[in-house]
Every structure is written in structure tokens, then in C-alpha cells.
C-alpha positions in Angstrom: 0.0 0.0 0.0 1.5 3.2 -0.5 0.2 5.5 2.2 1.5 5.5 5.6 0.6 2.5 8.1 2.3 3.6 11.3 -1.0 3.0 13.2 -1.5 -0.5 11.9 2.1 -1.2 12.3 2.0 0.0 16.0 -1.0 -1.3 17.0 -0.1 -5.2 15.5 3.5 -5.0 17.0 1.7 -3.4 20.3 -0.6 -5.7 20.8 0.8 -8.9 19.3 4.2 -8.5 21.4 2.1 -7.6 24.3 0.0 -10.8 24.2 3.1 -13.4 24.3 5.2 -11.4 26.4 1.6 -11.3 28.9 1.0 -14.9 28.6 4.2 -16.0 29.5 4.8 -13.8 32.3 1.7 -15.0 33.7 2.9 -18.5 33.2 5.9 -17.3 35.4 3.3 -16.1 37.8 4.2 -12.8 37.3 1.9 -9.9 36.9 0.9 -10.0 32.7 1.7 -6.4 33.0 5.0 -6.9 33.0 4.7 -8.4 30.0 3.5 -5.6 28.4 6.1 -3.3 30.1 8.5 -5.4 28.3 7.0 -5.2 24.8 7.1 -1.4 24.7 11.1 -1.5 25.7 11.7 -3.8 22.6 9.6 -2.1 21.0 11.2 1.0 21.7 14.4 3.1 20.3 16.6 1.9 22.6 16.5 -1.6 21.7 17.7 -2.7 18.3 15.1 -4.3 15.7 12.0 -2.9 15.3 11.1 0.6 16.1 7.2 1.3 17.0 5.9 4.9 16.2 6.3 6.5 20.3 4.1 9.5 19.3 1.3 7.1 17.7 1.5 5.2 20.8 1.6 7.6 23.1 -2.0 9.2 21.9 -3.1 5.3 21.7 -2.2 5.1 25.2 -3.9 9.0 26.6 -7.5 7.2 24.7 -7.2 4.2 27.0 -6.2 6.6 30.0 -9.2 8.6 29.0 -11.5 5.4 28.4 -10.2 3.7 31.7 -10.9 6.6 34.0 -14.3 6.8 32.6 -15.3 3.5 33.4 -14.4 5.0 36.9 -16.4 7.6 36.9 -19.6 5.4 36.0 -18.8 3.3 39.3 -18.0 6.1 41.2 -20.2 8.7 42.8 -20.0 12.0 43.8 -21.5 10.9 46.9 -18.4 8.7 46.7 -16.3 11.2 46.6 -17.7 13.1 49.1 -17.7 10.6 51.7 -13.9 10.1 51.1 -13.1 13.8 51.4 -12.0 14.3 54.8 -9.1 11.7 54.5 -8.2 12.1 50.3 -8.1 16.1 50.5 -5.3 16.4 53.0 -4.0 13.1 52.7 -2.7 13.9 48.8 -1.7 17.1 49.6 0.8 16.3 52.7 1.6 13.2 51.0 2.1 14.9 47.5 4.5 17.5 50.1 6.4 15.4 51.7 7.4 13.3 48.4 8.2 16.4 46.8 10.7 17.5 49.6 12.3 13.7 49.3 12.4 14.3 45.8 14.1 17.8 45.8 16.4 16.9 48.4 17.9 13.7 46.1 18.5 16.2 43.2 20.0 19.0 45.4 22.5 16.6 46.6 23.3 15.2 43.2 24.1 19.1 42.3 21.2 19.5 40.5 18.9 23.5 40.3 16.5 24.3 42.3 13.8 24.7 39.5 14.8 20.6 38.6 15.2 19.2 41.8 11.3 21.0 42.3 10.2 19.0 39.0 11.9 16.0 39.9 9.9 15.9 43.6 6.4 17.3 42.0 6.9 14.0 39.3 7.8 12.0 42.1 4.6 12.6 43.9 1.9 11.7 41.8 1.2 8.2 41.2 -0.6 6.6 38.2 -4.2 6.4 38.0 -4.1 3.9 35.5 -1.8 1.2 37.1 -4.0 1.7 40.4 -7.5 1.1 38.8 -5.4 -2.4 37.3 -4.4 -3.6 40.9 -7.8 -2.7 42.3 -9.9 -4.4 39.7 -8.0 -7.8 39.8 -8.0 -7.7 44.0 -11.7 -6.5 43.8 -11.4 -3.5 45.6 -12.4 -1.1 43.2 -15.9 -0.5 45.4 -14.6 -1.2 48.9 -14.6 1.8 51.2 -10.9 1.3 50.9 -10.8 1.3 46.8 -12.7 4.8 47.1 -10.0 6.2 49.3 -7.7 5.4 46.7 -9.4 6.7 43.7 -10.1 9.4 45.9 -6.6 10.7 47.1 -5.3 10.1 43.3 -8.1 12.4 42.0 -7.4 15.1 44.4 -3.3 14.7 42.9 -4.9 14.7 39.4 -6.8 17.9 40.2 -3.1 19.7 42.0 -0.8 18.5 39.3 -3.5 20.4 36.8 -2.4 23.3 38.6 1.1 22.0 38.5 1.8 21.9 35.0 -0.5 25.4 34.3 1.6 27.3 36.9 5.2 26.0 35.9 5.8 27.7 32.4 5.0 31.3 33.7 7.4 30.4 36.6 10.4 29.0 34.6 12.0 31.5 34.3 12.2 32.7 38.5 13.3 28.6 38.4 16.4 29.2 36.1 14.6 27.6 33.3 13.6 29.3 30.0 10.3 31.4 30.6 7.7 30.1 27.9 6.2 34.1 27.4 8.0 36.9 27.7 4.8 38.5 28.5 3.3 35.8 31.1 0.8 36.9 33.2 1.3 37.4 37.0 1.4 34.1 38.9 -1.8 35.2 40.7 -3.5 36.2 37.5 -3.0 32.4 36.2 -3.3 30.9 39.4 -7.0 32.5 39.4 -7.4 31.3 36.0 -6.9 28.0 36.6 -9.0 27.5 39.4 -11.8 29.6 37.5 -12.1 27.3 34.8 -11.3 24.0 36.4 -13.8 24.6 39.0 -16.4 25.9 35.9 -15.8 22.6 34.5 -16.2 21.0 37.5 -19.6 22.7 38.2 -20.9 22.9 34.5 -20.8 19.0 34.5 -22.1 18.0 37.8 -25.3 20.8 37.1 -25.5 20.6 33.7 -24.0 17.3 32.8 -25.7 15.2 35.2 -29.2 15.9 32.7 -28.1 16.2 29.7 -25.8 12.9 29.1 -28.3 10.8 30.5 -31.0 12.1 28.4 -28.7 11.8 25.6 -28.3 7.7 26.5 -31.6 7.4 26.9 -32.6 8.4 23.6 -29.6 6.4 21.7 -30.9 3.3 24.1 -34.7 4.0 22.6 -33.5 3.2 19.0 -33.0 -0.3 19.6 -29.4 -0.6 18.7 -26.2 -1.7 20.0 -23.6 -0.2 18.2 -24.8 3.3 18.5 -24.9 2.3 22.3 -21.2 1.5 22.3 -20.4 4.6 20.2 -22.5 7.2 22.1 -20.5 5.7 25.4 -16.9 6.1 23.2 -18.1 9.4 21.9 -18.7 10.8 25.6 -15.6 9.8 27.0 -13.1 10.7 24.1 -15.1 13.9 23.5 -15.8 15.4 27.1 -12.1 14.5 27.6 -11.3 16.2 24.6 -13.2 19.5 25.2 -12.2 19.7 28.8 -8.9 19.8 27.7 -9.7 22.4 25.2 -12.5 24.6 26.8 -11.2 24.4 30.9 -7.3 23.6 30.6 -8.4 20.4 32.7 -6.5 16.8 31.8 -8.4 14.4 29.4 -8.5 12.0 32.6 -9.5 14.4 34.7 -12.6 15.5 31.7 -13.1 11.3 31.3 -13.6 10.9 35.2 -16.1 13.3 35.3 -17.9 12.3 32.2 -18.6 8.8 34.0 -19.7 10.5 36.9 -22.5 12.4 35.4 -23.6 9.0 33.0 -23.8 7.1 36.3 -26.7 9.2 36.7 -28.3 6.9 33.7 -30.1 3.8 34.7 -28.1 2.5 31.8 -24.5 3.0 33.0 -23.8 -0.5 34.1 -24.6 -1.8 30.7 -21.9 1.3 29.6 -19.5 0.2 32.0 -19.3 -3.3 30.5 -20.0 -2.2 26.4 -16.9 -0.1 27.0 -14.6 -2.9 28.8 -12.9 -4.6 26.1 -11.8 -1.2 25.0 -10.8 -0.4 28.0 -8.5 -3.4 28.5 -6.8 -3.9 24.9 -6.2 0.1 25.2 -5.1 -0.2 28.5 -2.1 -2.4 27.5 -1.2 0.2 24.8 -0.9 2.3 27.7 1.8 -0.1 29.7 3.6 -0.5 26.2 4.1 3.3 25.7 5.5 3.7 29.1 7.9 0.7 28.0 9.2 2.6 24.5 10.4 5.5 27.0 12.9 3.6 28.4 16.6 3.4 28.1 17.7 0.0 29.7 21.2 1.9 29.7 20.1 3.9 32.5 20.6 0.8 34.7 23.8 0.4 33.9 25.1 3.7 34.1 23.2 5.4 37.1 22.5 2.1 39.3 22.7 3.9 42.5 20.5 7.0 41.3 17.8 4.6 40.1 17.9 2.6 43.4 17.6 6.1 45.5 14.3 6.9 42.9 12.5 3.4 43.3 12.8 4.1 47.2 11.4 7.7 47.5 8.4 6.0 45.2 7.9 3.1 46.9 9.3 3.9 50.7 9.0 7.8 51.3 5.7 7.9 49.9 4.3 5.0 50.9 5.5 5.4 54.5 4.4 8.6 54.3 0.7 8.1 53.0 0.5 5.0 55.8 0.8 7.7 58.7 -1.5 9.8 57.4 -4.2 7.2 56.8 -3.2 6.2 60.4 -2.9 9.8 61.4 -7.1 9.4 60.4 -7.3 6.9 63.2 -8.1 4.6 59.8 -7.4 0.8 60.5 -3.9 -0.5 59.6 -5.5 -2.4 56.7 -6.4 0.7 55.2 -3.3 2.4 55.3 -1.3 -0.6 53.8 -3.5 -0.8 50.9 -3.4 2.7 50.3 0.7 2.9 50.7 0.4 0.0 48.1 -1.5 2.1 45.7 1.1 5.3 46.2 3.9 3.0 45.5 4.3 3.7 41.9 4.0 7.1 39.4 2.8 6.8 35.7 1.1 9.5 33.6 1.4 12.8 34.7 5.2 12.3 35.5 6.0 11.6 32.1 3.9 15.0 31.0 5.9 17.1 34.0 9.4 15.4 32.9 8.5 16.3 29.4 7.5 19.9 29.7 10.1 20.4 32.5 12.8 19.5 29.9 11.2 21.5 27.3 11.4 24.6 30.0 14.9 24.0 30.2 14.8 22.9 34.6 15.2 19.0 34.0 17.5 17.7 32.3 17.7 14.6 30.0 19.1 12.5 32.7 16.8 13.3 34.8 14.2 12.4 32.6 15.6 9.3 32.4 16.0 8.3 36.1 11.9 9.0 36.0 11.5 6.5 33.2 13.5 3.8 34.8 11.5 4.6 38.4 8.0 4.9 36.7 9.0 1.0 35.1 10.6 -0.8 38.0 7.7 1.3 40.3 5.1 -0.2 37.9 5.6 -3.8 37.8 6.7 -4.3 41.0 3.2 -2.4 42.2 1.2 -6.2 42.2 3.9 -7.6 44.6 3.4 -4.4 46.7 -0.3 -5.6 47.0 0.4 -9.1 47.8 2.3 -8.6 50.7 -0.5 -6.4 52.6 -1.9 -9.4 53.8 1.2 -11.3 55.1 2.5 -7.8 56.2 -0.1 -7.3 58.6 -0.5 -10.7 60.0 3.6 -10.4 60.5 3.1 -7.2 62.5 0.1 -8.1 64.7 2.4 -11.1 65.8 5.5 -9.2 66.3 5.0 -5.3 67.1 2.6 -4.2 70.0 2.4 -0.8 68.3 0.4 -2.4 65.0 -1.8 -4.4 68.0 -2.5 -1.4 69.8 -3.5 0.9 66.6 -6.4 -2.0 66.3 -7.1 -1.7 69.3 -7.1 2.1 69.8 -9.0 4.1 72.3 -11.8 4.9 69.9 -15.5 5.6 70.9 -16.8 4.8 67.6 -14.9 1.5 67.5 -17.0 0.0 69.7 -20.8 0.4 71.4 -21.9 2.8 73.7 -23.0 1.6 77.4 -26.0 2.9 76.7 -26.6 0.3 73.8 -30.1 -1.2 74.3 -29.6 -5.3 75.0 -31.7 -6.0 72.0 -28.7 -5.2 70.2 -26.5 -6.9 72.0 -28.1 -10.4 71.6 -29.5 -12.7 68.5 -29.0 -9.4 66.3 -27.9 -9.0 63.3 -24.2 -8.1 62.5 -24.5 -6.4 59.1 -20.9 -5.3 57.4 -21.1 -2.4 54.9 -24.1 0.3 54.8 -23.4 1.5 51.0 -26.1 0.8 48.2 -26.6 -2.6 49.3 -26.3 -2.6 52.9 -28.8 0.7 53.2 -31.6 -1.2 51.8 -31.1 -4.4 54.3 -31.1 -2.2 56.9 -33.9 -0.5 55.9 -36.0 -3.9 55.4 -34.6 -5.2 58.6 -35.7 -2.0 60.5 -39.3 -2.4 59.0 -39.6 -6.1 60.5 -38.4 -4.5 63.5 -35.1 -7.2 63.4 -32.5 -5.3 65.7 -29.0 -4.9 64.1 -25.5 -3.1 64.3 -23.8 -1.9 61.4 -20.1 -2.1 60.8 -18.7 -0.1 58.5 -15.3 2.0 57.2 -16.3 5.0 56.6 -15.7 7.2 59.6 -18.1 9.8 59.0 -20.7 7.8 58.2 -20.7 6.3 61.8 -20.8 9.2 63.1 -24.1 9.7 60.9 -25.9 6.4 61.9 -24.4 7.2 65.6 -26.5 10.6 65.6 -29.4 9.0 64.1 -29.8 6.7 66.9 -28.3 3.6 64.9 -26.5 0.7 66.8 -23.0 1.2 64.5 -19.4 0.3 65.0 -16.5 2.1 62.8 -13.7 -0.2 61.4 -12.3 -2.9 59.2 -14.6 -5.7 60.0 -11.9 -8.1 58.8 -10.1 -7.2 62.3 -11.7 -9.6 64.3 -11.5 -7.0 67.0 -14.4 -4.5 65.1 -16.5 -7.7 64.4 -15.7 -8.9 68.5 -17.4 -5.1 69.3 -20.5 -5.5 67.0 -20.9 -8.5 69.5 -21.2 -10.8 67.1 -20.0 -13.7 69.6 -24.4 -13.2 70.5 -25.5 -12.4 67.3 -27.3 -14.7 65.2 -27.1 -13.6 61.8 -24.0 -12.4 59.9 -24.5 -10.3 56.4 -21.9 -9.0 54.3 -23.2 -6.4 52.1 -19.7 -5.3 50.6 -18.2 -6.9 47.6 -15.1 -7.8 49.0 -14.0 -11.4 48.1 -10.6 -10.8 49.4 -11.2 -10.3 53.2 -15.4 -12.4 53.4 -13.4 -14.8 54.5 -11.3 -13.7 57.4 -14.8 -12.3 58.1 -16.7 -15.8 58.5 -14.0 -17.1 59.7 -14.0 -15.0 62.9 -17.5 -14.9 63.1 -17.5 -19.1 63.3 -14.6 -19.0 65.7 -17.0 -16.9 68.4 -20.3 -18.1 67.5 -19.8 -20.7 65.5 -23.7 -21.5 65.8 -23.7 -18.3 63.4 -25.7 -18.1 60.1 -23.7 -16.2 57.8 -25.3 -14.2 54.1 -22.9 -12.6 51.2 -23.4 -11.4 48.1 -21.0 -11.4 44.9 -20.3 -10.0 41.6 -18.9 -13.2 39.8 -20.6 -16.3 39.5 -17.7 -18.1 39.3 -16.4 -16.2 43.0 -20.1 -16.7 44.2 -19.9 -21.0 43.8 -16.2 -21.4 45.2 -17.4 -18.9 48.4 -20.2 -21.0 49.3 -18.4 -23.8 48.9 -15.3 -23.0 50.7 -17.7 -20.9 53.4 -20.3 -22.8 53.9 -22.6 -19.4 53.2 -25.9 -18.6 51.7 -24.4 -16.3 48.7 -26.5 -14.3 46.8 -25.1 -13.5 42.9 -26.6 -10.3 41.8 -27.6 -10.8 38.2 -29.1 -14.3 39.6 -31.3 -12.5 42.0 -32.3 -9.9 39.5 -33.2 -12.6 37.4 -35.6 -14.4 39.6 -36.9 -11.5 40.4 -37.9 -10.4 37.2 -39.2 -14.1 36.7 -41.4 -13.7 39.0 -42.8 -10.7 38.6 -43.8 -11.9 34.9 -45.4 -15.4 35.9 -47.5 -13.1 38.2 -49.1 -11.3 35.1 -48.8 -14.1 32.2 -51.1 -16.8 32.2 -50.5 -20.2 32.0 -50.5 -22.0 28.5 
């Protein structure tokens, strides 16, 4: 053919290399995005044979960015986000401080300017949205209380490093860099600016957004076809991202996120969420095999010691650092482990600082580099990071009185008042998790007039049930000590309205240990999940899309008649 086929040559080399390289390091037991990691590097400049097209792939990989934080958006809430606030607003920001000051202390002591050590920290500090929504996915903790702190923190960073990369070109020049205006406006002026139109974008979707894209799916949905489904879902994400960026200054993840947000509001966003998931994935590798072409293995060998001293100001300053704060929170040590685990990396908007901070003259090449070779070794090691939480804690509860005694912490919402009537206190029902799920139980079980306690993450929602006269315990109720305060050692009835297949477990587990007499009720996304829990359990498990369906059934055998 005689035109250009960079795309098609990019996309089969992407994809192809990324499939063997995947399978195999999944036969290693390695996480497959490793694999993919390890496409883009041969796929890159830096490795002989053949070259892939970087700037093609790089735009490949900002539409899966843009696709996968939209799928994020249509499971997350801005009552999520709300609820999360207290602990992901100044969480990020100290956090996102504290790295930044570890970052800029490194470069100062390797001779570098104050205007690069101050990029180098600020790309230091923010982590990859895209590599966090991987690991909570295939740990299923993407709507745990937990999941939404993450998500939450790393939108807050999304939102600062906006901010970041709008107020750094005007401010170049003070740095020692090369000013990108002569005639910049005042830093104030910009810094106005910016929060003008990020917070009218902001607004204009959650007021205006939140009626119009629904409407908009509903009408597509009333013509009966599929495919302008799946394009109408496309469409909003690449083009709200798109515009965002355009109109408001604001990132296309950032415009993607939102996007989601306000189609949630559609009774068809589930079915949007999952018409969109195959994109979602086979972009999302394109995304891992970009970061891979930036890299120059050479880095490794020349600057060992200065890659070692990045990897551990990504993976141990700020992970150290965001487990104090959660702990700060009076969170529950699980909390804070998974949350370090999810800090431990940087992706995205470190590449776009490095770049324009090079471009500005304050970083330098090498430094460039040293934030390639930490975003990679950062980025696959992330899964391990995860599965050590687990054996982590239990290691610490054994051997350090300090992890034991932040469990069991002076805490008045951590367990019941005196004042608790006994009804609560005996053949109740212990019900973990009051989101979407666990509100309605409750509400069905305080319409029998059943007695219950609730025991739940989220803090400030404790507090909420507390005020409204609710029996309600705040922690982890994998911590046998949260689940040992709901009295569940009396109760007779144990329901587990969160969707979280990693710790239902411990849960039961506990629960049988004190009571074991105990009935116990979970619910689950995957049938697959669903059979092996109530086989390995022993528990009534109820598989939403099963339930739906009887429910349905039944409701039409009550109106047809029989043959």
C-alpha cells in the first residue's frame, strides 16, 4: 500500500508482542503487565530491531487513560467522593509534600537547580491512575470503602498537578529555566485562571452534565441498537475529555472521570461500563507498552545507585508517608497498607511534568531518564506491593505491640456505647457495609423491627448512623477485633453487604470462631467467585444478576397466564 501505516504497524507489534510477552509472564506467575512493560522496551528506540511509532503510541495510550478513567467515573459517585473527602483532600496534599521535599532533596545533593530538583519531587509525587485502577480491579477492591480512598486521594493529585503543569511555564523562568512568554501573566492572574475554569468545568458538568448525558443515553438506548450504544459511550468519553482539555485547561483523565460521573446518573450505566470494557483493556495495554518505548535499559547500567535512591522515594518515602497519614485518620492498619500499596508507583502525569520540564529548560535529560527507569521498575513491582499487605499485617500483629494497639485504639466509635439497648446486643444481626446494598437491608430489617449493628469503614458515616440513633461500629470488619465489638459472639445472623472477596473470608471465619452456631449471608459480583465462596464458606451467597433474574421471573409469571 502506498500510504502511511504507522498506526496499523504500531498497533499489530503493540498488541501482538504484548499478548506473548503477557502470557508467559503469567505462566511465570508474574503480573501480565509486566509483559506488556516489556513489549514497549523492545519495541522502543533503545532496543535494536523494530522501532514502533512513540508519538502514535503515546496518543493510543492518553484514549485508553481517558477510556479507563471513565469507566471510573460510571462506578463512582459524587456521593463517593464526598464521603472520602476528609481523609483524600489532605491526605494527597501532605503526602504529595512530603514526596516532593524527598524528591528535591535527592536532586540537590546530586548538584542538580532548584527549579529541577522542584520538578523532579512534583513528578515524584503523583502516582498513576491507570496502574492503580489495574491492581484494584483484579483484587476486587475497586468498590470497597478502601478502593474509594484510593481513587479518591489520586483524584485530588490529578486535580493539584493540573495546577502543576499550568503554573510552571510562567514560573520557569524565577526557576532558572527558559520562561515560555516573555509577557506571562502574573502568577496570581494564572493561578485564578486555573481555578476559575477548572472549578467551571467541575460545576458545568455536575449541574449541567448530570441531565443532559443521561438524556442523551436514553434516547440512543430508545433506537434499539447496539452499536450506537457502544459509540454514544466512546463518543462521551473521548469527547468530554477532549473538550475539557480544550474549553477548561483540565487533563483528558480528569474530563473522562467526570464524564462517567455524570452517566452514572443513567439507569443504563452499568450496561456502559461493560459495552466499554474490552476497550478499556486492549487500550489499556497500549498504555503499559508506551511507558515501556520511553525507556533506556542503559540507564541501569550507568546510574544504578541514582535509580535505586528513585525506586525508594516512590515506593518507601511515599508509601511510609501516605500509611501515617491514613493512620494519622485513626483509619485501621488495613487501610493504610493498601493505600501505601497504591502510592507506590508514578505513571502519567510524570511523564507529561518530565517532558515539559525539559522542554522549560529545569530538568534535564538525565533526569528524565531516572523518572522513566522509576515509573517501570515502580510499575511492575506495584502487584507484589499488594500481595504482601496481607502477610504484612499478619507479621506485624504477631510481632510489634504498636500495629496491635492501633487495632485496638481508644476509639469511641470503635465499639458500642453503654447505653446500647440489649436487644442489640443479643440474636441481632451483625450487618458489614451500609453503602447501596447494605442501606436497603437495613432499611428492610428496621421495618420487620429485626434489631441490628452496622459495621462499616467509613468514619463519617458512623458518626451519621451514631447521631441517628443507629447501633453502629466504625472499622475494618476483617479485624476480628471490630467484628468482636458488633458482639457478634451473640449475634445470630451475619450479612456482608460489601463486595469484598478478598477479606469475606477472614470475616466468617472469625465470626464461626466466636459463635460458631452463626448463620452467615454474602453477596457477589462473579458467579464463578459466588460457587467457590459457598463452597469453601459454607454461606448462603447471593449472585446479583441471579437475584435480578428471579426477580424479574417472577414478577412476569405473576401477570402471564398459564399455556
Amino acid at each position: 500500500m502506498p500510504h502511511s501505516v504507522s498506526l496499523i504497524n504500531t498497533l499489530a507489534a503493540g498488541l501482538g508482542l504484548a499478548l506473548v510477552l503477557g502470557f508467559l509472564a503469567a505462566r511465570l506467575r508474574l503480573p501480565a503487565l509486566v509483559g506488556y512493560l516489556l513489549a514497549g522496551v523492545i519495541l522502543g528506540p533503545f532496543t535494536p530491531g523494530f522501532v514502533a511509532d512513540a508519538e502514535i503510541a503515546a496518543q493510543l495510550a492518553e484514549i485508553g487513560v481517558m477510556l479507563l478513567m471513565f469507566g471510573v467515573g460510571l462506578h463512582f459517585s459524587l456521593d463517593d467522593l464526598l464521603a472520602v473527602r476528609k481523609i483524600a483532600l489532605p491526605g494527597a496534599i501532605v503526602q504529595m509534600v512530603v514526596a516532593t521535599l524527598l524528591g528535591g532533596a535527592l536532586a540537590t545533593w546530586w548538584g542538580w537547580s532548584i527549579g529541577g530538583a522542584l520538578v523532579f519531587g512534583l513528578a515524584l509525587s503523583v502516582a498513576s491512575t491507570v496502574v492503580l485502577l489495574r491492581a484494584l480491579e483484579s483484587l476486587g477492591l475497586l468498590d470497597s470503602f478502601t478502593g474509594r480512598i484510593a481513587v479518591g486521594w489520586l483524584v485530588v493529585e490529578d486535580l493539584a498537578m493540573v495546577l502543576v503543569l499550568v503554573l510552571l511555564p510562567p514560573l520557569a523562568g524565577v526557576m532558572g529555566g527558559t520562561a515560555a512568554h516573555a509577557d506571562a501573566a502574573p502568577v496570581w492572574q494564572t493561578l485564578g485562571l486555573t481555578l476559575l475554569q477548572v472549578g467551571g468545568f467541575v460545576l458545568l458538568m455536575l449541574v449541567v452534565g448530570r441531565r443532559v448525558f443521561p438524556w442523551i443515553l436514553w434516547q440512543i438506548t430508545r433506537t434499539g441498537s447496539r452499536e450506537l450504544f457502544t459509540l454514544c459511550v466512546v463518543a462521551a468519553a473521548v469527547s468530554i475529555a477532549f473538550a475539557s482539555a480544550a474549553l477548561f485547561g483540565v487533563s483528558f483523565a480528569l474530563g473522562a472521570f467526570f464524564a462517567g460521573m455524570v452517566m452514572r446518573e443513567s439507569e443504563f450505566s452499568h450496561r456502559a461500563a461493560q459495552e466499554s470494557l474490552p476497550l478499556r483493556d486492549a487500550f489499556a495495554v497500549l498504555f503499559f507498552v508506551s511507558v515501556g518505548m520511553l525507556f533506556n535499559p542503559a540507564v541501569l547500567i550507568e546510574r544504578p545507585l541514582q535509580v535505586l535512591a528513585v525506586v525508594g522515594v516512590i515506593v518507601v518515602g511515599k508509601s511510609v508517608a501516605a500509611c501515617v497519614l491514613v493512620l494519622l485518620f485513626r483509619y485501621p492498619l488495613s487501610t493504610a497498607l493498601t493505600v501505601s500499596a497504591s502510592l507506590a508507583q508514578i505513571g502519567e502525569f510524570s511523564f507529561i511534568l518530565a517532558a515539559l520540564g525539559v522542554s522549560l529548560g529545569l530538568l534535564s535529560a538525565e533526569g528524565q531518564s531516572l523518572l522513566l527507569a522509576g515509573a517501570l521498575i515502580s510499575i511492575a513491582t506495584n502487584p507484589l506491593w499488594f500481595s504482601l499487605i496481607g502477610p504484612l499485617q499478619k507479621w506485624l500483629y504477631a510481632r510489634s505491640s504498636i500495629a496491635r494497639s492501633l487495632s485496638l485504639r481508644d476509639d469511641p466509635l470503635a465499639e458500642l456505647p453503654v447505653s446500647t439497648e440489649a436487644r442489640y446486643l443479643s440474636r441481632q444481626v451483625v450487618l458489614v457495609g451500609y453503602g447501596r446494598v447494605g442501606r436497603r437491608i437495613a432499611a428492610e430489617l428496621a421495618a420487620h423491627d429485626v434489631a441490628f449493628v452496622v459495621a462499616e469503614q467509613n468514619r463519617e458515616l458512623v458518626e451519621k448512623l451514631r447521631a441517628e440513633g443507629m447501633a453502629a461500629v466504625w472499622g475494618d470488619a476483617a479485624d476480628p477485633a471490630v467484628l468482636i465489638q458488633a458482639h457478634v459472639a451473640r449475634a445470630s445472623v451475619l450479612v456482608v453487604a460489601v463486595a469484598d472477596a478478598m477479606n469475606v473470608r477472614q470475616m466468617i471465619e472469625t465470626a464461626r470462631t466466636l459463635n460458631p452456631a452463626i448463620e452467615t449471608v454474602i453477596r457477589s459480583h462473579n458467579e464463578d467467585e459466588a460457587r467457590l465462596l459457598a463452597q469453601e464458606v459454607e454461606a448462603t451467597v447471593f449472585l446479583g444478576e441471579h437475584e435480578l433474574a428471579q426477580s424479574m421471573a417472577r414478577a412476569v409469571l405473576s401477570r402471564a397466564a398459564p399455556a
